[in-house]
N, C-alpha and C positions, 0 to 999 in steps of 0.2 A: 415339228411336234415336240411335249412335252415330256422330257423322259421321268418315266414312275418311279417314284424314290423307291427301292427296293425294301422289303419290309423286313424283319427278322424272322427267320426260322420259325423259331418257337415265341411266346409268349411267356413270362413266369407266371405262373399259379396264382390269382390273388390268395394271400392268409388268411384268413378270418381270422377274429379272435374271441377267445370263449371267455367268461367269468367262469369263477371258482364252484357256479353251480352247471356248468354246461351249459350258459345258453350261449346266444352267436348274437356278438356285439356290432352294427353295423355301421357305428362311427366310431371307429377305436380312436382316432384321435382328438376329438372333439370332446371338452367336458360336458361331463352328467346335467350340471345345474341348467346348460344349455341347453341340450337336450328337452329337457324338461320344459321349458320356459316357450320355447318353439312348440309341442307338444302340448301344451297347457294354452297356449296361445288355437290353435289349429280345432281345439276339442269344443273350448266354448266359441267359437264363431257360428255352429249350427248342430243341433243332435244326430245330422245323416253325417259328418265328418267327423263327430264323435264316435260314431258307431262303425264307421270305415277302419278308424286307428285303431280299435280292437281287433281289429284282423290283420294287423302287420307284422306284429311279435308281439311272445307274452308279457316284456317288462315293460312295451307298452299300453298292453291291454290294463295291465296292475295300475299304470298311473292315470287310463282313464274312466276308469269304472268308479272309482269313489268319488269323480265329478259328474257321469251320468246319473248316478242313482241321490248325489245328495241333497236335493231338491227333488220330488217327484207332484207330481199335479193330477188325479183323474177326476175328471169333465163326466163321463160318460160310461154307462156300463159297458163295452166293448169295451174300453181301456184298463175296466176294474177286472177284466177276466182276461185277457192278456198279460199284464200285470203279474198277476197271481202265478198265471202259468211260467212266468219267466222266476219266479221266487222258488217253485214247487220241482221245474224241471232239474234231473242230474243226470244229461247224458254225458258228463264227459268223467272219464277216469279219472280216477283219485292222482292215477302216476303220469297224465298227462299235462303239457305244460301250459297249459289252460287254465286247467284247474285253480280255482282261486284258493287264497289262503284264507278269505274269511265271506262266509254266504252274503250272498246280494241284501239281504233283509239287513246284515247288522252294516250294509253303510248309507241305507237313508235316515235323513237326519230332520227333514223338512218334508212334511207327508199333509200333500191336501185330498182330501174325498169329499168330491162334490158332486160325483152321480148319487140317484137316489137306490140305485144297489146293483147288481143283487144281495142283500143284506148276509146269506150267508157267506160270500166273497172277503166282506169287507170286514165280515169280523174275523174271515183269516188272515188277512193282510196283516189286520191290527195287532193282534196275536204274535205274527211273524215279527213285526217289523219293530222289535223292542226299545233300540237306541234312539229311537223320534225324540226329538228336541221341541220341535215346533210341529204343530198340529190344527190341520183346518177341517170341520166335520160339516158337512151339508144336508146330510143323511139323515132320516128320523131317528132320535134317539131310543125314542120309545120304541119301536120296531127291534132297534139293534139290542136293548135291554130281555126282552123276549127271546131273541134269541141263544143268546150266552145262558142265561138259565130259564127255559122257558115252563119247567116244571117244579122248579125250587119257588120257595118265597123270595117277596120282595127283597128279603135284607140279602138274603143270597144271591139273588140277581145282582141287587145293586155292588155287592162285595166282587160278584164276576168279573161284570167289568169294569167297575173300578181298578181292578188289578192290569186291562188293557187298554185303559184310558189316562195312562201314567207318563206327563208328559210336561217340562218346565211352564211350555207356552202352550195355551190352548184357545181356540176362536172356533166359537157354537153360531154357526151362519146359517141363514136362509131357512129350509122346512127342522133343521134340529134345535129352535128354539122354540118354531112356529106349534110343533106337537107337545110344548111343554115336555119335561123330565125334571129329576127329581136333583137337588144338588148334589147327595152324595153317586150321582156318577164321576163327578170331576173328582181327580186325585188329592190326597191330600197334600201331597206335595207339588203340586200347582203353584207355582209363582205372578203369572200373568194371564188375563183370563179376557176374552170380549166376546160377548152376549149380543144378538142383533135381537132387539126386542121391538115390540109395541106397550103402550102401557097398561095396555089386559094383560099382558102375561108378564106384569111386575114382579110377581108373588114369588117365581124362579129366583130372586135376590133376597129372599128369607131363608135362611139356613148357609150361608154362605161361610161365616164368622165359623160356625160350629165346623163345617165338613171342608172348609179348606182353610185352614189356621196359617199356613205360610203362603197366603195371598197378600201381593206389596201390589202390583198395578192390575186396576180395570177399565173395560172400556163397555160402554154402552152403547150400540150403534142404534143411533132412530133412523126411522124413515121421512123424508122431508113434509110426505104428505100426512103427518099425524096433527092433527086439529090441537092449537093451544088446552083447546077448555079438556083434553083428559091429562094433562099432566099432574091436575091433582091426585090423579093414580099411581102417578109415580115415583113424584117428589118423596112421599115419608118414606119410600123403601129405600131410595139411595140416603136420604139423611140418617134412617137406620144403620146403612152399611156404614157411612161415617162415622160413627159413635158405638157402633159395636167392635169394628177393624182398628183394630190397634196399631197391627203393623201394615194397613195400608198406606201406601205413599202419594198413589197418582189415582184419581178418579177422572177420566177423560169421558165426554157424553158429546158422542159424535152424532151428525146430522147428515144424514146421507141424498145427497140428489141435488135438484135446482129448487129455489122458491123456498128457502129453508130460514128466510128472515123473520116472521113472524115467531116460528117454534123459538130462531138462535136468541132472540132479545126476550121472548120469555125467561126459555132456561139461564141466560146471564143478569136478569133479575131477579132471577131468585140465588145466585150464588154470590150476590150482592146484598142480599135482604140481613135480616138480622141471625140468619144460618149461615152465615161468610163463613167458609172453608177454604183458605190457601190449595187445598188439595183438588180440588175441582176445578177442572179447566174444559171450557165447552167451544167444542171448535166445529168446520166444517167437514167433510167427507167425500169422498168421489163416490159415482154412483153404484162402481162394481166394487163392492166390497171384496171379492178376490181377485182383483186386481191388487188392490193396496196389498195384500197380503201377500202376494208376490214379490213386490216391493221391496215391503219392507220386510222378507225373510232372506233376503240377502244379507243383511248386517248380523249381528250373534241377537241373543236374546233378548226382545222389548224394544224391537225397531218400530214396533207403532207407538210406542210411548216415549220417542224422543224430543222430539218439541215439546210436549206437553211437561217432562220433567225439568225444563228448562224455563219456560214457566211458572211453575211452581218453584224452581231454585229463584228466580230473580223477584218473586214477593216475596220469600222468605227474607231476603237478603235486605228489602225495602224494609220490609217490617222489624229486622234489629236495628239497621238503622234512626228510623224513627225511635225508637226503646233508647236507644243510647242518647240521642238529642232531648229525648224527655228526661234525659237520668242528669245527664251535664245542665239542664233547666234548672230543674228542681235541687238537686247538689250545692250547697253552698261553697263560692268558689274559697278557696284558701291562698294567700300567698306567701312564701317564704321569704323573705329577708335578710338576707346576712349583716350581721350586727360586728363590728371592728371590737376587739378585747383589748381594754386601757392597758392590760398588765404586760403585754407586745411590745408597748413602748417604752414603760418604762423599766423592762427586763433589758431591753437597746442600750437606753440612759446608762441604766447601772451598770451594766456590762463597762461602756467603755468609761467612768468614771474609772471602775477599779484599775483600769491600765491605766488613768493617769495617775492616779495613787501610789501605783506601784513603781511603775516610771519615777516618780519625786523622789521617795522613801530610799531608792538604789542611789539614786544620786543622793542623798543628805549622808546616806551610811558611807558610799567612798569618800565625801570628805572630810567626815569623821575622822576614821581612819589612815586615812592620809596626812592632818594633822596630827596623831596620835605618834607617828612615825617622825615626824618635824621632832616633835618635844622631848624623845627619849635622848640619856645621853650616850657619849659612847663609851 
């Protein structure tokens, strides 16, 4: 038989060790960034393992709560009142170590609502959820304008929520374009804006200039099955925004779905005609528009207007070109010439004349002098 290696007594104590706030560190010698990096790793591979590591320790619940909540998406009124209640709930003590240091609402950053309510939910959300960056509305607007001031007047509604519709990037999808609203709900600090229209409801691009003045990119989403013959409804209101938007940059007029070749070589005829704008770029679109938007609100601000500004940078860039070949055309060329100065050379000349002059003259005076000395007597 094998004999049992005999064990020790006792065992020591594992230490923990604490930070200078009390908590209990449980890789003390392993660095933080690591840490981190495995924990950052571990969060986004699925939201049920993100929502596991909040229950391990607080300082990892800290590192993962401002990747669950920075992106959020609701689909569905269950998830819009769930939601709510996780923003509204405070069971935990201020002195426990739970407790966060800053409310769930200020760290989403990327907020879409696509159920179509319950409207009052979602204008608390909106309310809460102040530091939104990027924003996707699905919702009637005109619904939600009713209810933020539903016994004020118009300017007072619209001033309402305006004040919660305050948000760099914004995208008006699906039934909140389809009910028509008025432009002054969009903020006027609005930088990037996209609109899913038809061309009946063009008219939503009048007042645009006036109620949002630091608009640089927009997007137009059509639907593929919009018939050529109404785009005359819609043409003068973007050539409008064109020539009223000063500081617009990027006019992108997306086509969304299959069979979208008829509309696409319309609209790129007419951004060819003799209303050529550098700034209009018409491209095509996938057919869930929040899907793209998922996409591309991954990247910081104006992830849907990336190719498109890149297109417009490389005709910009075509078009000085072309300017400078027409400038060096027309430019009558010049050439310089270096012309040899006579007086170079015969500054050379003179120059060394005088040393043979001078040279002679020393010798004529030494034998001058020399006979001079010959003739004296003694």
């Amino acid at each position: 038989m094998l004999a049992r290696t005999p064990s020790p007594p006792t065992l020591p104590a594992p230490t923990a060790t604490h930070t200078s706030a009390g908590e209990i560190v449980p890789f003390p010698y392993v660095p933080t960034e690591i840490l981190r990096d495995i924990v950052d790793f571990a969060a986004a591979s699925s939201p049920r393992s993100a929502a596991n590591l909040t229950l391990t320790a607080s300082h990892v619940r800290a590192w993962v709560l401002p990747m669950m909540y920075h992106s959020v998406v609701l689909s569905t009124s269950p998830s819009v009142s769930k939601f709510l209640a996780a923003l509204t709930s405070a069971h935990l003590a201020p002195s426990s170590r739970l407790h966060l240091r800053r409310p769930l609402q200020d760290l989403v950053r990327n907020l879409a609502i696509l159920a179509l309510g319950p409207i009052d939910s979602i204008a608390c959300i909106i309310e809460r959820c102040r530091y939104v960056q990027n924003r996707a509305c699905g919702f009637s607007l005109s619904g939600y304008k009713q209810r933020t001031a539903p016994l004020g007047s118009d300017a007072d509604a619209d001033a309402a929520a305006r004040s919660r519709l305050a948000a760099c990037e914004q995208h008006f999808l699906g039934l909140a374009c389809r009910d028509g609203f008025h432009p002054a709900l969009i903020a006027p600090s609005t930088t990037h804006l996209q609109l899913q229209l038809v061309p009946q409801s063009a008219h939503l691009l009048t007042g645009l200039s006036t109620h949002v003045p630091a608009l640089t990119h927009l997007a137009v989403s059509l639907s593929a099955s919009t018939p050529p013959s109404t785009l005359p409804q819609l043409l003068p209101e973007l050539a409008r925004v064109l020539r009223e938007h000063e500081t617009l940059q990027v006019l992108m007029v997306q086509v969304a779905g299959f069979g979208h070749v008829k509309l696409t070589d319309a609209l790129e005829e007419w951004q060819a005609g003799p209303a050529q704008d550098d700034r209009v770029v018409v491209c095509a679109a996938p057919i869930s528009l929040v899907r793209q938007w998922g996409e591309t609100s991954a990247f910081k601000i104006g992830g849907l207007w990336r190719r498109a500004e890149g297109v417009v940078r490389e005709r910009q860039e075509k078009r000085r070109r072309e300017a400078d070949e027409r400038e060096k055309r027309v430019r009558p060329t010049v050439r310089f010439t270096a012309i040899a100065r006579p007086e170079l050379g015969r500054r050379k000349a003179s120059s060394s004349r005088v040393r043979r002059l001078r040279s002679r003259s020393r010798s004529r005076t030494g034998e001058r002098v020399s006979a001079q000395v010959q003739v004296l007597p003694l």
